[in-house]
C-alpha positions in Angstrom: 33.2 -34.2 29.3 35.7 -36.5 28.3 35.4 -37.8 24.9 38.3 -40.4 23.2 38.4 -39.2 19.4 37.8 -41.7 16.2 39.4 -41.1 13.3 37.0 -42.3 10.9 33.3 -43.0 10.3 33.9 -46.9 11.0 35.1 -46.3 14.6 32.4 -43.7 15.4 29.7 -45.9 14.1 31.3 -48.5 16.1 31.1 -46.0 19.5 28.0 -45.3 19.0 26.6 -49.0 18.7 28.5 -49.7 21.8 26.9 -46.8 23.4 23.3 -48.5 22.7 24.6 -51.8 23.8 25.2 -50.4 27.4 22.4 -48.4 27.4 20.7 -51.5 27.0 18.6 -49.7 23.9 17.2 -51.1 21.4 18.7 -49.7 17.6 17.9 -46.7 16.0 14.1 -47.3 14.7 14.9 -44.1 12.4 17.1 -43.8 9.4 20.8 -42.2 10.8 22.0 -39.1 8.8 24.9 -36.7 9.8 26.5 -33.6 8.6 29.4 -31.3 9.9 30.6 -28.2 8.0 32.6 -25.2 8.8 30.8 -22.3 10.0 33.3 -19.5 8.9 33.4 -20.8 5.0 30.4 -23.4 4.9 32.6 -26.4 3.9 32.1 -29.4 4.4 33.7 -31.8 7.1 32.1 -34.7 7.7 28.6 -36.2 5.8 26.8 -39.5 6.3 23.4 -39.5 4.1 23.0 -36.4 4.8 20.9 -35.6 1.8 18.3 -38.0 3.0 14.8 -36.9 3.4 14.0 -37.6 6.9 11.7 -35.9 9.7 13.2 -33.1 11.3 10.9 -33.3 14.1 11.4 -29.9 16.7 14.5 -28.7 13.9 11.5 -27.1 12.4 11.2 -24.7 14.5 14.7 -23.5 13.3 12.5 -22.2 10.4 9.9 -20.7 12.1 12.4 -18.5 14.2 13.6 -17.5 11.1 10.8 -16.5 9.8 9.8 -14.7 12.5 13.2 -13.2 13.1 13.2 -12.1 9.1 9.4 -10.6 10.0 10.8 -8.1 12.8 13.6 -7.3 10.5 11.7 -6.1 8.1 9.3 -4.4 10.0 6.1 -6.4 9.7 5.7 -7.0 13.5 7.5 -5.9 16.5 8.9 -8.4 19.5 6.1 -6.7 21.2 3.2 -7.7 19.2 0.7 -9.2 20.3 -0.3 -12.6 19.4 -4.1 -14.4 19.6 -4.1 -17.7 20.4 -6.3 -20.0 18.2 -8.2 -23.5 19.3 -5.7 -25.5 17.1 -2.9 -23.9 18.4 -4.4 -24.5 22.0 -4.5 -28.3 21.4 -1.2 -28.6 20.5 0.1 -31.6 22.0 3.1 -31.2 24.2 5.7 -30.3 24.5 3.9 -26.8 24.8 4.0 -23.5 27.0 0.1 -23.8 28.0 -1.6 -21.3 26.0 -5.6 -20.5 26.1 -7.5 -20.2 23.3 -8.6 -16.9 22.8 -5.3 -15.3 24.8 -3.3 -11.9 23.7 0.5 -12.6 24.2 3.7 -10.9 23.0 5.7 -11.9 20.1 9.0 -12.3 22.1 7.0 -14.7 25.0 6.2 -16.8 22.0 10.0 -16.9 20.3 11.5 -17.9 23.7 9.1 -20.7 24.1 9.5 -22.2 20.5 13.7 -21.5 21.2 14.5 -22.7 24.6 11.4 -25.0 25.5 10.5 -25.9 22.1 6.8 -25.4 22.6 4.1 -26.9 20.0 1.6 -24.6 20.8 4.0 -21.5 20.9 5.3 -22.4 17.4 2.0 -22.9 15.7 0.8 -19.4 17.5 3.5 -17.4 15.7 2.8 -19.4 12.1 -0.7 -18.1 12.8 0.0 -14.6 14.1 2.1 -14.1 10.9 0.5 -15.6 7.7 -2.6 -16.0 9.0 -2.3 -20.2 8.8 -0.8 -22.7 9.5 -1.0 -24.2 5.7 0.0 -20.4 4.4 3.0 -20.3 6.9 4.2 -23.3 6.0 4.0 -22.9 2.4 6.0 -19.6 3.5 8.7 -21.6 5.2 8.6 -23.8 2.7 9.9 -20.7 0.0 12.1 -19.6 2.5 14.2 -23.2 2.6 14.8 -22.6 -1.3 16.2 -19.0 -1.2 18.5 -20.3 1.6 19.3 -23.1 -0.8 18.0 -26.0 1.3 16.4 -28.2 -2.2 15.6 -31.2 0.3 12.9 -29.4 2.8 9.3 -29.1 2.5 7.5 -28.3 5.6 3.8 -28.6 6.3 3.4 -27.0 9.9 5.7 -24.6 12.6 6.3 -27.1 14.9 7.3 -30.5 13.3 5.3 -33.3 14.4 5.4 -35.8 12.0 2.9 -35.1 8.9 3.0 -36.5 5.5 5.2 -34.3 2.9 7.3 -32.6 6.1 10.8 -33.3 5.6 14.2 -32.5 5.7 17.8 -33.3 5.9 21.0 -33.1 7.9 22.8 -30.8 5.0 19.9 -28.6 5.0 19.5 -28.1 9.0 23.1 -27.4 9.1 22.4 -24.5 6.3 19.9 -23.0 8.3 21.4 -23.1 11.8 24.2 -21.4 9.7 22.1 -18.6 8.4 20.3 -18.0 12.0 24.1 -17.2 13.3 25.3 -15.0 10.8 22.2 -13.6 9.3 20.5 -12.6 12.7 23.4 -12.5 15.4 21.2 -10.0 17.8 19.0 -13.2 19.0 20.9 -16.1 18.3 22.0 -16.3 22.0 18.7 -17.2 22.6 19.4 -21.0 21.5 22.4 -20.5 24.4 20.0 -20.0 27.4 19.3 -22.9 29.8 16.0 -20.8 30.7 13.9 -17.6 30.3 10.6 -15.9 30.9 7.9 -16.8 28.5 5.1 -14.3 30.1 3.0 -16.9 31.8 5.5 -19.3 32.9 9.5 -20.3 33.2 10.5 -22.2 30.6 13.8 -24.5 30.6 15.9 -25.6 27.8 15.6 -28.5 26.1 19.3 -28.3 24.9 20.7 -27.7 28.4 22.6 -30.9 29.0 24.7 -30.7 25.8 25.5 -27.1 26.8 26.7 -27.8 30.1 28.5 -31.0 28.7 30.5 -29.8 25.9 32.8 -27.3 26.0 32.3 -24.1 23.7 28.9 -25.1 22.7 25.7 -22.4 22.3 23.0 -23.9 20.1 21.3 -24.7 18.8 17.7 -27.3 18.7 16.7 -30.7 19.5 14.3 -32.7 18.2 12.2 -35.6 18.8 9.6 -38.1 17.2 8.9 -41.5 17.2 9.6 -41.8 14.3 12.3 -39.4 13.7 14.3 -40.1 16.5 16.6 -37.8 18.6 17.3 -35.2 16.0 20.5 -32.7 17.3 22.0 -29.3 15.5 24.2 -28.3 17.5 27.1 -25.1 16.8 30.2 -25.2 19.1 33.9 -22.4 19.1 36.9 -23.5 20.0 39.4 -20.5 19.4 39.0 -19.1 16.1 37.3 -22.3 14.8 33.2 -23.2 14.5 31.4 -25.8 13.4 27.8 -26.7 12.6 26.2 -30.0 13.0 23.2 -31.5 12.4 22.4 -35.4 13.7 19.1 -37.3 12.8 18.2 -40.6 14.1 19.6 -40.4 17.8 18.7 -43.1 19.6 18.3 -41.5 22.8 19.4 -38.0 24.1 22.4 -39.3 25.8 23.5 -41.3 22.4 22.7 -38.2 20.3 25.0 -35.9 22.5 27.4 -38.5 22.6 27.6 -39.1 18.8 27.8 -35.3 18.6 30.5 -34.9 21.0 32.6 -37.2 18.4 31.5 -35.3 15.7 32.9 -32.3 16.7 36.0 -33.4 19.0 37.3 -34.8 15.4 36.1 -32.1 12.9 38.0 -29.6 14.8 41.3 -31.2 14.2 40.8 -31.5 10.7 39.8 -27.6 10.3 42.8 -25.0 10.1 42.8 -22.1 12.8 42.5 -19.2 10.3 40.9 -19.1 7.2 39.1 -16.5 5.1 35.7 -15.8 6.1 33.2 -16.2 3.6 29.9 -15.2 4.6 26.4 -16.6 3.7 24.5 -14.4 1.0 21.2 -13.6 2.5 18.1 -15.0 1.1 17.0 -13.5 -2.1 13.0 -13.6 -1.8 11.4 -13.6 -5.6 8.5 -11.1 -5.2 5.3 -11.8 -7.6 2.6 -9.1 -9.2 -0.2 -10.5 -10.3 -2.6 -8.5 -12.2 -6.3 -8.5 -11.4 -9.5 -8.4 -13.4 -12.4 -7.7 -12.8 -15.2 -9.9 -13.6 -18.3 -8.4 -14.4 -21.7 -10.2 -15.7 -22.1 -9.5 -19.5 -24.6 -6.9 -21.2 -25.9 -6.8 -24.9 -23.9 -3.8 -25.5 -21.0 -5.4 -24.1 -21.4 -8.6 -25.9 -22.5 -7.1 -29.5 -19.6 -7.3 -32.1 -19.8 -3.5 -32.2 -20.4 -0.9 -30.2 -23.8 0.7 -30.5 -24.2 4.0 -32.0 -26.7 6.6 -31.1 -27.3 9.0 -33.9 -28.5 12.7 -32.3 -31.3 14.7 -34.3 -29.4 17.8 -35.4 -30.7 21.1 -33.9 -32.6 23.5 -36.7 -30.4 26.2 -36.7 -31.7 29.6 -35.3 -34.4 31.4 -37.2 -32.3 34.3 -39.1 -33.3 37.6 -38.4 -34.1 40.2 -40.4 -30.8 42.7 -41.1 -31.8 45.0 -39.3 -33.1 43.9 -36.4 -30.4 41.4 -35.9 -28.2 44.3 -35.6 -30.0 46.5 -33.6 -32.7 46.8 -31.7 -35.2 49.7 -30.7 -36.7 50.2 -28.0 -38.4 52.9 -28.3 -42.6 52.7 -28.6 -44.6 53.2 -31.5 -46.2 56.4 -32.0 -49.5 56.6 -29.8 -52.9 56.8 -31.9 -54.6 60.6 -31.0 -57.1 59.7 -28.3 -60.2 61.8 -28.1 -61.0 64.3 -26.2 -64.7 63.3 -25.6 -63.6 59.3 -24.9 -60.7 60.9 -22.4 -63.9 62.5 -20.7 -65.7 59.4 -20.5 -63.4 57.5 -19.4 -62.4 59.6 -16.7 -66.2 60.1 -15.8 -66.6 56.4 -15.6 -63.8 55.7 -13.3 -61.9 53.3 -16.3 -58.5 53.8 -16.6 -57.2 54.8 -20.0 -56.3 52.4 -22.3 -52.3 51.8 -23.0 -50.3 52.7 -25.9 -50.1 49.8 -28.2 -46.7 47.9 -27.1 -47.5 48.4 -23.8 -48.1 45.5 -21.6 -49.6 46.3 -18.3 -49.8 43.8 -15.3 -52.3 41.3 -15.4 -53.4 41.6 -11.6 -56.1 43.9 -11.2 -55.4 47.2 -10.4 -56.6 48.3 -7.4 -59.6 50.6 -7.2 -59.1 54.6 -7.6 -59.8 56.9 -4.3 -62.4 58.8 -3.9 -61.9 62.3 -5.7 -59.6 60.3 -7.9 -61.7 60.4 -10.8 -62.2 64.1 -10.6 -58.6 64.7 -11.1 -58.4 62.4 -14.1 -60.8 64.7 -15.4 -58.7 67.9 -14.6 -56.1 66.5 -16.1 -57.4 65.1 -19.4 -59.1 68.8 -19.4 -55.2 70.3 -19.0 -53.9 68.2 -21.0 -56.6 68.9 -24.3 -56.4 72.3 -23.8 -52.1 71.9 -24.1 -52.6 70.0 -27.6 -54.6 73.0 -28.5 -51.5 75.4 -28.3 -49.5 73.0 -29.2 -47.3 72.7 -32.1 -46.9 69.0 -32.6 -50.4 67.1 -32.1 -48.4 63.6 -32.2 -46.7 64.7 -29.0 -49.5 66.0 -27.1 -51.7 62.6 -28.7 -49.0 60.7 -27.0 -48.8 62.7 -23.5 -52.1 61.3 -22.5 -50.5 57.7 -21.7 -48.6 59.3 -18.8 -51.4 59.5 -16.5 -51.7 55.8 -16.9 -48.0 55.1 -16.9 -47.1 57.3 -13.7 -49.9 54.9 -11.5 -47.6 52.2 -12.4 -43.3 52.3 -13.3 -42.5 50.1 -15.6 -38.7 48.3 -15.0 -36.1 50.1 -16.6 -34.3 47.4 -19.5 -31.1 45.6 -18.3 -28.6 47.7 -20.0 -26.6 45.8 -22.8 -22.7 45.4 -23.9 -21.9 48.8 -25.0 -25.0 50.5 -24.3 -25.2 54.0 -23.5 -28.0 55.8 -20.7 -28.8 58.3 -23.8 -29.7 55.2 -26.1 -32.8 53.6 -23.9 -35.8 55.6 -24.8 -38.3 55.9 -21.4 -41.4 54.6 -22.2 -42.8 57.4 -20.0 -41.5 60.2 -22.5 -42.1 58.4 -25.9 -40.8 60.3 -28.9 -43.0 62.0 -31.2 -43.5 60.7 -34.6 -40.8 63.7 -36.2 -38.6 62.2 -33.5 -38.3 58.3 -34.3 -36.6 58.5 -36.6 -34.2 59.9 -35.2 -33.9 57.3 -32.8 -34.4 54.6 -35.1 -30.9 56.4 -36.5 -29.3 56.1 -33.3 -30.3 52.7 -32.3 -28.5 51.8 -35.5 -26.3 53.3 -34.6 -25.2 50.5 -32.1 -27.0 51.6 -28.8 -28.7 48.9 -27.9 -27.3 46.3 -30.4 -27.3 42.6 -29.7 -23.9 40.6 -29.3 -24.2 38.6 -32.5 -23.1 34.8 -31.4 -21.5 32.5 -33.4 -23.5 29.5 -34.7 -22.5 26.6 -32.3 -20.1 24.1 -33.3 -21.6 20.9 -34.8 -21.3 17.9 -32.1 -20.3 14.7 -33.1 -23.6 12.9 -34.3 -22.2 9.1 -33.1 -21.9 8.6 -29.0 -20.7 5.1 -28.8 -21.8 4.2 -25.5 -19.7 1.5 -23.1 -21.0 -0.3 -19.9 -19.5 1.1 -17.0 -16.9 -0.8 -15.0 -17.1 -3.7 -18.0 -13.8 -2.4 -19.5 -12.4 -3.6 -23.2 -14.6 -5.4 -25.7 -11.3 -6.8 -27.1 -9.7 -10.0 -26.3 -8.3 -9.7 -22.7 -4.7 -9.6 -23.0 -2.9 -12.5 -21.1 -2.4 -12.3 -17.4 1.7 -10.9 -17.0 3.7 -12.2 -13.3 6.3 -10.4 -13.2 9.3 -11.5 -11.0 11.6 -8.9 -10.0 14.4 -9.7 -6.4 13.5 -7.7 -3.5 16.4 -5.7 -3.7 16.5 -4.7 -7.0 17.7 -1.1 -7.3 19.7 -1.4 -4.1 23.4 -2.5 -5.7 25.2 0.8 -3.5 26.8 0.4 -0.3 29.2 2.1 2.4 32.6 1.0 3.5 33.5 2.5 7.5 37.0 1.7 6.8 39.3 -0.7 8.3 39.8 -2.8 11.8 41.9 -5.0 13.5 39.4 -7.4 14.5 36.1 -8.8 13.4 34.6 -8.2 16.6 35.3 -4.5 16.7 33.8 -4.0 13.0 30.7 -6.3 13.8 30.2 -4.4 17.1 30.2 -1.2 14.9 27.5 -1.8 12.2 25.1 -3.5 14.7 26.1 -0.3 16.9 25.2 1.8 13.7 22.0 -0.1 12.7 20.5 0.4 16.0 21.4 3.8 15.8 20.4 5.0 12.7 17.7 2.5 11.5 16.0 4.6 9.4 18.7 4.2 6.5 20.4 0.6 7.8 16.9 -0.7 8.4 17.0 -2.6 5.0 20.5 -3.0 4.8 23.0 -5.9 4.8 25.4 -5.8 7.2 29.0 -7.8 6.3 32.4 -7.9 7.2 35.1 -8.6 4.4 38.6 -9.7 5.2 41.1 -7.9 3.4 44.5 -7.4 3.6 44.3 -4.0 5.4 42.0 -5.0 8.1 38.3 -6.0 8.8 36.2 -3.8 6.5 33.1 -3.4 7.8 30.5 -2.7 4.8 26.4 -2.1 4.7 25.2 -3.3 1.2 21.9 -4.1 -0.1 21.2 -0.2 -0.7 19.8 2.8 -3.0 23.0 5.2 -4.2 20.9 8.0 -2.6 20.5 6.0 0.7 24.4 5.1 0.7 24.9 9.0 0.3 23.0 10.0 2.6 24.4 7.3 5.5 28.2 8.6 4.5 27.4 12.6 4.7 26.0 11.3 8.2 28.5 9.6 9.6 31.0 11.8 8.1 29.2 14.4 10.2 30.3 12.4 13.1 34.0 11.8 12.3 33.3 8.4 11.0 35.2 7.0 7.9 32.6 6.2 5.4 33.1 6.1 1.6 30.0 4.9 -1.3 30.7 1.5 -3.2 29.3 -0.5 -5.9 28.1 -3.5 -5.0 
């Protein structure tokens, strides 16, 4: 289109009037703001209240593409994500894409609709999808606007109908279509397409006439209320020159396209053709710890102004043993009492079994009843066995012998050998010693056979146990809740330089080139292009020293110029 430039405000507010008149329009209901500034170096060109809080309308959504841009960046969701559509975001009045309640769709369906149609009910659904709420996303966006230094936006939903506290201003819009273009270049040609697939339907732009009217221009959103009028921000290139603009108050659409027409046609004459390129920083997000306690309900032993104690009854100590039986002990038997010969008879006779040796504990179960001709061989034996003790020259042994009998019908268990016990030091019960002989054991016994690992006394416990409710932690005063503020990237103050370039274009073509390649070390990186006197130095900053080393011995590997800075 043809458009006759003004030199100053006076005349352009004077076109613009005269635009309305043959319109026949009625005057802006809404407040008029404007702003211009240069998109390489973020200067200023032209501003008419343009730090007026006014309603944004559909610019909103300039913010919730951001934020959802910023979310896929970092990794939080994926372009193909899908999306459930909530009964508020259902009944979204129009303009909107048509979305059910209750339906899946993808992330990227949802970002062309808010971009190119500028659909309510698309909008709302990615607010949703990402914080969960409407109220929480737009207290999100809301922190977003002042790391991107926009001080005159609050926002209180994702797609800008007019609600009490949501405002904005043509400075601030102009910011933020400034940090979509720079900060994420990969989808910003979304605000340049007339029309695109949205999943359930073909959606066409809302921006499309100024597109096709003005020379050079690719974005970005329009806007409209009733009571924010025809609301425009719009970014245009004419050689080596861009510019960003933000209008409020159109209106009509014609009159807000036309106004920006004028805008632009004279900010470009007033803008030199080269100048130094000075990038927006990207947002720097404050992250907050808050530490948690937990509440539980109060005990007595919790609430008593100290601890309780629990005094333990100390242990007697072991009954001392006699010296010499705590050194050793002896297993042999006493000497058997001589038995008689008559009372051996009788016994036998009778069908008894003898008696045992004293020391000798037998079973307590009954023991089972002899066979027949049983009895006659006890007798044999006890016979056999007084006539031996008649010859013999020891009665005590022989006295002792007639236990064996006994014995042999049952065999005792053999005693669990002890620390440094010998086979020669357990005495058999079946072949007790004679009374010459004991002590001769007793000697040996002494002598550390069957001795006894003396133990230490234990070691006195602790006679208080202060006992503590579980899960109540300390009795003390809590100490005072700490929020510590830290910036997301702190650590990260390393970079890589990839040398030098003749054009901005190649070195911008080469780090998005590189963070698609290798987004497992650029994933979290800055990418920015300084202008120096040797050339276009492309640089990814906003890294760890052992992430910057590791991308240069990389691309070193591949012939690629790379060298670790400082940040």
């Amino acid at each position: 289109m043809t458009v006759t430039r003004f030199p100053n405000a006076f005349r352009l507010w004077s076109f613009a009037l005269l635009a309305v008149a043959l319109l026949g329009m009625p005057a802006a209901a809404a407040p008029f703001a404007a702003y211009v500034m240069d998109a390489r170096t973020g200067q200023p060109i032209y501003r008419q209240n343009s730090d007026t809080r006014l309603h944004p309308a559909s610019l909103t959504k300039m913010m919730t593409l951001y934020m959802a841009f910023s979310a896929i960046e970092s990794g939080r969701v994926r372009l193909d994500s899908k999306f459930t559509v909530s009964s508020k975001a259902a009944n979204e009045p129009p303009s909107k894409l048509g979305l059910r309640a209750g339906q899946q769709i993808e992330l990227r369906y949802l970002i062309r609709a808010a971009a190119i149609k500028s659909a309510n009910d698309a909008a709302t659904a990615i607010g949703e999808g990402l914080a969960g709420s409407e109220a929480a996303f737009a207290q999100q966006m809301t922190q977003m606007a002042r790391a991107l230094g926009m001080s005159n936006s609050q926002f209180r939903n994702a797609h800008g109908l007019t609600s009490d506290g949501h405002y904005s201003t043509a400075h601030d819009m102009s910011v933020l279509g400034r940090h979509l273009f720079y900060d994420f270049p990969q989808y910003y040609n979304l605000f340049s397409r007339r029309s695109a697939d949205a999943g359930i339907a073909q959606v066409a732009s809302t921006n499309r006439r100024f597109l096709d009217d003005y020379a050079g221009a690719d974005g970005i959103k329009t806007g409209y209320t009733r009571a924010a009028g025809f609301n425009l921000t719009a970014s245009a290139q004419r050689g080596n020159k861009r510019l960003i603009a933000s209008v409020f108050g159109g209106t009509s659409t014609a009159h807000r396209n036309q106004v920006m027409a004028e805008l632009l046609d004279s900010s470009f004459t007033r803008i030199p053709d080269r100048v130094r390129e000075v990038r927006p920083a990207r947002p720097q997000m404050l992250v907050q710890a808050t530490t948690r306690r937990a509440q539980v309900a109060a005990t007595p032993a919790a609430t008593q102004p100290e601890p309780q104690r629990l005094v333990l009854q100390a242990s007697p100590a072991p009954v001392s043993r006699p010296a010499a039986a705590a050194s050793t002990l002896v297993a042999a038997a006493p000497a058997a009492p001589q038995v008689d010969l008559t009372e051996a008879l009788r016994r036998a006779t009778e069908g008894a079994m003898p008696a045992p040796a004293p020391g000798v504990a037998l079973a307590s179960s009954s023991r089972p009843r002899p066979r027949p001709g049983a009895a006659r061989m006890g007798i044999e034996e006890a016979i056999a066995t007084a006539v031996a003790s008649d010859t013999s020259p020891e009665p005590s042994a022989a006295s002792a012998s007639l236990a064996a009998p006994v014995l042999a019908a049952s065999a005792r268990p053999r005693p669990s050998p002890r620390r440094n016990a010998t086979a020669g030091a357990i005495v058999a019960p079946e072949a007790p010693q004679t009374a010459a002989a004991a002590p001769e054991a007793q000697t040996s016994s002494a002598a550390g056979s069957l001795s006894l690992d003396s133990s230490s006394a234990p070691r006195p416990r602790s006679e208080t146990v202060i006992l503590a409710a579980m899960g109540e932690g300390d009795l003390g005063d809590p100490a005072a809740l700490e929020v510590v503020r830290r910036p997301s990237d702190s650590g990260r103050n390393w970079g890589v330089s990839l040398g030098h370039y003749r054009s901005q274009a190649e070195a911008d073509r080469l780090l998005l080139g590189l963070a698609l390649q290798d987004g497992g070390i650029f994933g979290n990186a800055r990418r920015h292009v300084s202008n120096t006197n040797k050339g276009f130095e492309p640089r990814f900053v906003n890294l760890s020293k052992g992430h910057a080393e590791l991308a240069c011995d990389r691309m070193r590997s591949r012939a690629q110029t790379c060298s670790v800075i400082a940040n």
